[in-house]
Structure formats: structure tokens, C-alpha cells
Backbone as a printed PyTorch tensor [residue, N CA C, xyz], in Angstrom:
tensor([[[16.6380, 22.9440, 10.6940],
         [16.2690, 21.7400, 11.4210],
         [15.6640, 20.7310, 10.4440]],

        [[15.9730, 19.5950, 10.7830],
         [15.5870, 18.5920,  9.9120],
         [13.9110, 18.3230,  9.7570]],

        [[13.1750, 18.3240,  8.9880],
         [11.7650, 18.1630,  9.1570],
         [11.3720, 16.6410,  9.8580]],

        [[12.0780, 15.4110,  9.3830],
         [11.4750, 14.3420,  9.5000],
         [12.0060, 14.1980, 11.4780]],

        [[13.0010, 14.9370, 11.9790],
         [13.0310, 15.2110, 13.2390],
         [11.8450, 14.9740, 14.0670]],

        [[10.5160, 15.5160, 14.2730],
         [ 9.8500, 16.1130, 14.9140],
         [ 8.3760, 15.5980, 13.8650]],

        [[ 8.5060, 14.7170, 13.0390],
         [ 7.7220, 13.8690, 12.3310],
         [ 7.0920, 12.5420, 13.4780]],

        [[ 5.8230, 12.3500, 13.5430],
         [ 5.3290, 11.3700, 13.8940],
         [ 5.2540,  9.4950, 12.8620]],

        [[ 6.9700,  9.0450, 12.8110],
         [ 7.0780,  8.1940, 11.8830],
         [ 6.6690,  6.9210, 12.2290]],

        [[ 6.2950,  6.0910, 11.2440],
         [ 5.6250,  4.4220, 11.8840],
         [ 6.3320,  3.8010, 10.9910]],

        [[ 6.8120,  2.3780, 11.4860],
         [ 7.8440,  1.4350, 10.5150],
         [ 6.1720,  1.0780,  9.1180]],

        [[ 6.6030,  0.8530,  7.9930],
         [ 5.5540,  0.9190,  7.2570],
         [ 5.2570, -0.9690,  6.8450]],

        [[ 6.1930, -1.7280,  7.7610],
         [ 5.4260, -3.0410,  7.9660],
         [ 5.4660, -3.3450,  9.0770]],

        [[ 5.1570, -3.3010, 10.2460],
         [ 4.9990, -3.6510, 10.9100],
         [ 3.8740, -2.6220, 12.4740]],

        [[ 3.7390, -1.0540, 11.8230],
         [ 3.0860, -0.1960, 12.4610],
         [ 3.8930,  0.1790, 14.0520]],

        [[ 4.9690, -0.1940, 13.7940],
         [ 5.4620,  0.6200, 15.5370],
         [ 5.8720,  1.8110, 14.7740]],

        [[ 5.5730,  2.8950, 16.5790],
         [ 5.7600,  4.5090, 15.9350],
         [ 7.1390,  4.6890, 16.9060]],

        [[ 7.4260,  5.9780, 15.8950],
         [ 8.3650,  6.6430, 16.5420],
         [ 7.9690,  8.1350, 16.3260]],

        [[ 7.2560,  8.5040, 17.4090],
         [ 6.9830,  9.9110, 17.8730],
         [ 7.8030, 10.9990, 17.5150]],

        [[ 9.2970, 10.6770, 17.7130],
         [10.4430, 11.9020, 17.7000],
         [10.9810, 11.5760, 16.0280]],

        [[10.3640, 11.1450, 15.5300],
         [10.9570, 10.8060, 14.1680],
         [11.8150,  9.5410, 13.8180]],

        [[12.6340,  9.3450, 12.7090],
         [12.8820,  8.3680, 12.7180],
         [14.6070,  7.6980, 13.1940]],

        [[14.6210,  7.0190, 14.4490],
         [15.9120,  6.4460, 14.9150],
         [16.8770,  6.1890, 13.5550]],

        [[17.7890,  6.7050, 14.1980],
         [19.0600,  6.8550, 13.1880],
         [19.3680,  4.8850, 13.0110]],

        [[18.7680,  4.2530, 13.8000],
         [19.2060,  2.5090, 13.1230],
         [17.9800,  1.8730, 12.3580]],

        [[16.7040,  3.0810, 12.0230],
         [15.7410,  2.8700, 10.8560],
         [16.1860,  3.0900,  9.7600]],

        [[15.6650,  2.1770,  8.4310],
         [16.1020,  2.3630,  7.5020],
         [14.6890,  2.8390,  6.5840]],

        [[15.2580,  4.7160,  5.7600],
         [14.4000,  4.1180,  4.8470],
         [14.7430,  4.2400,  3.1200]],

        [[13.3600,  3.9340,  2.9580],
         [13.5620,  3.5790,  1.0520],
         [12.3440,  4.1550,  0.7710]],

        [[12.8350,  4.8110, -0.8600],
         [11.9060,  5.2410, -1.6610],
         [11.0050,  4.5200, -2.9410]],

        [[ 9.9420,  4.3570, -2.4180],
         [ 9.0720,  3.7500, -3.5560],
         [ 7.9870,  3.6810, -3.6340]],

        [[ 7.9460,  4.2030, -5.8680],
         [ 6.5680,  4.5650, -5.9700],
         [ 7.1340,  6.1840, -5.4780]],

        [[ 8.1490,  6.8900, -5.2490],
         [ 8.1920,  8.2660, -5.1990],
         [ 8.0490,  9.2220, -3.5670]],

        [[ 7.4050,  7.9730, -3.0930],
         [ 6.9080,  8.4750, -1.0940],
         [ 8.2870,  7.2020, -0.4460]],

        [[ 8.8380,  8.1730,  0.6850],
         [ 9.1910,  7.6390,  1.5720],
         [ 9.2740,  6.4610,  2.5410]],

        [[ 9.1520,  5.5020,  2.3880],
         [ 8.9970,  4.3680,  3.8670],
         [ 9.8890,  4.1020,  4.7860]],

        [[ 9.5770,  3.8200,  5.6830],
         [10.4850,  3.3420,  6.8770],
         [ 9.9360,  2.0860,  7.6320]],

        [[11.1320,  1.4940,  7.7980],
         [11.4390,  0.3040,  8.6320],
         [12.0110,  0.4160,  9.5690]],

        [[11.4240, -0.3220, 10.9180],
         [11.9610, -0.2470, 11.9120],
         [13.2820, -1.2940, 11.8350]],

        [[14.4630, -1.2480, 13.0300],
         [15.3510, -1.7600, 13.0210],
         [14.9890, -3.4030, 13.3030]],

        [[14.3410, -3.6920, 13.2040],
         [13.5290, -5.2350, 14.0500],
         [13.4920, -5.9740, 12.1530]],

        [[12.4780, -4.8330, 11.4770],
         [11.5450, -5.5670, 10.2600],
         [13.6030, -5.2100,  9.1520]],

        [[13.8040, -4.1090,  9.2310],
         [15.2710, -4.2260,  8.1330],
         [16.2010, -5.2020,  8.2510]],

        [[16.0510, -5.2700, 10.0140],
         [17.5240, -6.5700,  9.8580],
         [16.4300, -8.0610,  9.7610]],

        [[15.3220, -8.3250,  9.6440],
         [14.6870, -9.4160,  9.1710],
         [14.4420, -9.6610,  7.6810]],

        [[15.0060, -8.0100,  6.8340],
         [14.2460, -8.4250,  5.4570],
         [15.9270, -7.8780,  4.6890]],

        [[16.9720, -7.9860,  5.5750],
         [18.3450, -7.1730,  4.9520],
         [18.2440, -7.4300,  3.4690]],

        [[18.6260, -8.6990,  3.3220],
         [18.6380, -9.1150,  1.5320],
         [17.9550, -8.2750,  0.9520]],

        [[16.7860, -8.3510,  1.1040],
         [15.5640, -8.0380, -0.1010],
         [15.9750, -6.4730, -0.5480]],

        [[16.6870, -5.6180,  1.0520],
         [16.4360, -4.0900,  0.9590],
         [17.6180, -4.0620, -0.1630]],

        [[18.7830, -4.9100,  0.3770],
         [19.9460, -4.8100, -0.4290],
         [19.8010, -5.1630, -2.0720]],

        [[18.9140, -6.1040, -2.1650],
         [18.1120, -6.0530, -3.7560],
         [17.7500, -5.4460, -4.2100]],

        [[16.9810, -4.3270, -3.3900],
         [16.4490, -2.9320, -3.6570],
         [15.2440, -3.8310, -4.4210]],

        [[14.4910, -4.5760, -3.7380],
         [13.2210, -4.9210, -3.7190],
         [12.5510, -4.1740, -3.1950]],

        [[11.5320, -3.8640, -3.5740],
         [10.1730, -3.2100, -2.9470],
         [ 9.0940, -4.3210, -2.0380]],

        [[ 8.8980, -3.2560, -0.9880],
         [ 8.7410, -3.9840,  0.5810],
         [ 7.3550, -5.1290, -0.0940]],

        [[ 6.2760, -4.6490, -1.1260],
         [ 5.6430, -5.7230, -1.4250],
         [ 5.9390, -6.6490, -1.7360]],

        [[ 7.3470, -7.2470, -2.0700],
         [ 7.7240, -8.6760, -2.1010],
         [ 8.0700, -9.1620, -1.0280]],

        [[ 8.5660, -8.4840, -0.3050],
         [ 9.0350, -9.3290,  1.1710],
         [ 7.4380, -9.9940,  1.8630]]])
């Protein structure tokens, strides 16, 4: 079973949770080595930047 399944995940700008883990239309990215996630609201508002593979502190 997948661990992040059954993970209590939060988009990491904007603080909405997702209790059951993270919705398959969250996106996430690694940086700095830890995990983040974006909810589907904050990724399709920051698409470019992710596709730059900017790190969320510039957005």
C-alpha cells in the first residue's frame, strides 16, 4: 500500500488539507530533498514556474 495514501497531506502554499492523502490532480515537487504538494487550485495558478522547475519560494 502506498504510504502517502493514508498521509494527512496540506497543499504547502496555500494550507488546504487532504486527510486521505494526496488527490491524484495534486502536484508534487521535490525541494531542498523533502516533498511538497500543491493543491490543484495553487499548480494550475503557478503552471509556468512548476514547469521551470522553480522552487515554490519564487512564485
Amino acid at each position: 500500500m502506498d504510504p502517502e495514501a493514508t498521509e494527512n497531506i496540506t497543499c504547502a502554499r496555500c494550507g488546504k488539507a487532504a486527510p486521505d492523502g494526496a488527490p491524484p490532480t495534486w502536484t508534487c515537487s521535490v525541494e531542498n530533498g523533502s516533498r511538497r504538494y500543491f493543491c490543484d487550485d495553487c499548480a494550475r495558478a503557478n503552471i509556468r514556474s512548476i514547469e521551470g522547475r522553480l522552487d515554490s519560494s519564487w512564485w
